[in-house]
N, C-alpha and C positions, 0 to 999 in steps of 0.2 A: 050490560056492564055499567056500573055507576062509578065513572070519572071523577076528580076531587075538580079537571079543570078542560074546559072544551078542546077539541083537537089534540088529541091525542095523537103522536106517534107509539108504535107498538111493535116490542118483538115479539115472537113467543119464543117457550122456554120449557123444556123438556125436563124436568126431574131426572137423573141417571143415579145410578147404584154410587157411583164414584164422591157424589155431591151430600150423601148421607154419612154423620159420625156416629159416634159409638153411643150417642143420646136417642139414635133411631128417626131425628128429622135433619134437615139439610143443614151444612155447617155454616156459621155465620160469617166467615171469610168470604163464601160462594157468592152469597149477594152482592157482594162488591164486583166480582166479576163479572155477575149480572149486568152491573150497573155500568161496565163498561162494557162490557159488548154492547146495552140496547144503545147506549152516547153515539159509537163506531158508527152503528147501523144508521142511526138518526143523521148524524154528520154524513155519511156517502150516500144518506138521500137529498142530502141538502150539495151532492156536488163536490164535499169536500173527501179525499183520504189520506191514504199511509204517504202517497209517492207526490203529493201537494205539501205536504208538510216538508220534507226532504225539499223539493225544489225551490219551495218558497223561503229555506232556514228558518221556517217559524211552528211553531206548535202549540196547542193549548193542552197545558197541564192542570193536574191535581192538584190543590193546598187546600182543600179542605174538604171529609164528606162528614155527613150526618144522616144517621139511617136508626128508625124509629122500627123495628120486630114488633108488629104486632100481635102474627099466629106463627104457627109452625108451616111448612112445608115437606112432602114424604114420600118418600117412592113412588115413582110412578106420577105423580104429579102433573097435568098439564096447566101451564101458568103464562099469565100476558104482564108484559111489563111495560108501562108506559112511559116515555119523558115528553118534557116541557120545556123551552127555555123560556125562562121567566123571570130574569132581570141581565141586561148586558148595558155596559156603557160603549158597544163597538170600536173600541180602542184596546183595550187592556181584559178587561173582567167580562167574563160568562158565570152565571146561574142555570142550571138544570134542576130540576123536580123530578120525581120518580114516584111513581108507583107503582105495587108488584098486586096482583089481583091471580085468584083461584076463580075460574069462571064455574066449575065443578059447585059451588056454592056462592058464589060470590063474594066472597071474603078476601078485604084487601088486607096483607099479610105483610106488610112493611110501607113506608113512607120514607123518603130519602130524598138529600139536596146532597149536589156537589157542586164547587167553585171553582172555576179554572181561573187560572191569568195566562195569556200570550207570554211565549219566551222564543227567542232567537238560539236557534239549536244549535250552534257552534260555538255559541258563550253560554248558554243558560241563563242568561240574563233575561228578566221583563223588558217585552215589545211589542210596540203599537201591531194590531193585529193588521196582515195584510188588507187589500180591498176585497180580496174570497171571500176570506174568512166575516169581513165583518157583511158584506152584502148575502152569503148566505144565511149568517146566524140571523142579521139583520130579518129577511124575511119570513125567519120561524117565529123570532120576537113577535114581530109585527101581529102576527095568527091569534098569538095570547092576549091580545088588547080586549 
């Protein structure tokens, strides 16, 4: 597999019937899903989850993604999806990277960035990330140097 960047985290990811539209490749919404579930998985390797968030009233949400389709995807499909965090100020803002790879050929079939900021789940308001959050993301950053 050629990586756009070393150490990779990776889901895999099953193509289902469900994920196909009426164009006969996967729908472009689906990605995004993708891209949150591989975040999830990446984050509760890194220590953090659902019931951390709740405890700690803090969560790292979405404001912004960007996601580049390069091929199709189609039934049946087995696919690896990788992220990266690759820029945080451990306070407030996380960067993720993504890539979605067909190992059947190797063809990466999307590039994608998502932006979180720290929010306090009882106001919604931006907040300093707890010391979890920022000592786990901390030491994924750290990987990508």
């Amino acid at each position: 597999m050629h990586w756009d960047k070393p150490y990779p985290f990776c889901a895999n990811i099953q193509v289902e019937p469900k994920h196909i539209d009426s164009l006969g490749h996967v729908n472009n919404v689906v990605y995004v899903s993708w891209l949150e579930h591989c975040a999830w998985q990446h984050a509760n390797s890194l220590g953090i989850d659902l019931n951390d968030y709740h405890r700690l009233n803090r969560a790292m949400v979405v404001v912004r993604h960007e996601l580049n389709y390069l091929a199709s995807a189609f039934a049946e499909d087995q696919l690896i999806m990788a992220t990266w965090i690759t820029q945080s100020d451990l306070r407030l803002k996380l960067r993720r990277q993504f890539q979605l790879i067909r190992p059947a050929d190797g063809c990466t079939l999307l590039r994608a960035a998502t932006d979180f900021v720290c929010i306090e789940l009882s106001s919604g308001t931006p907040k300093r990330m707890p010391p979890l959050f920022a000592e786990a993301y901390g030491k994924a950053l750290q990987l990508q140097a």
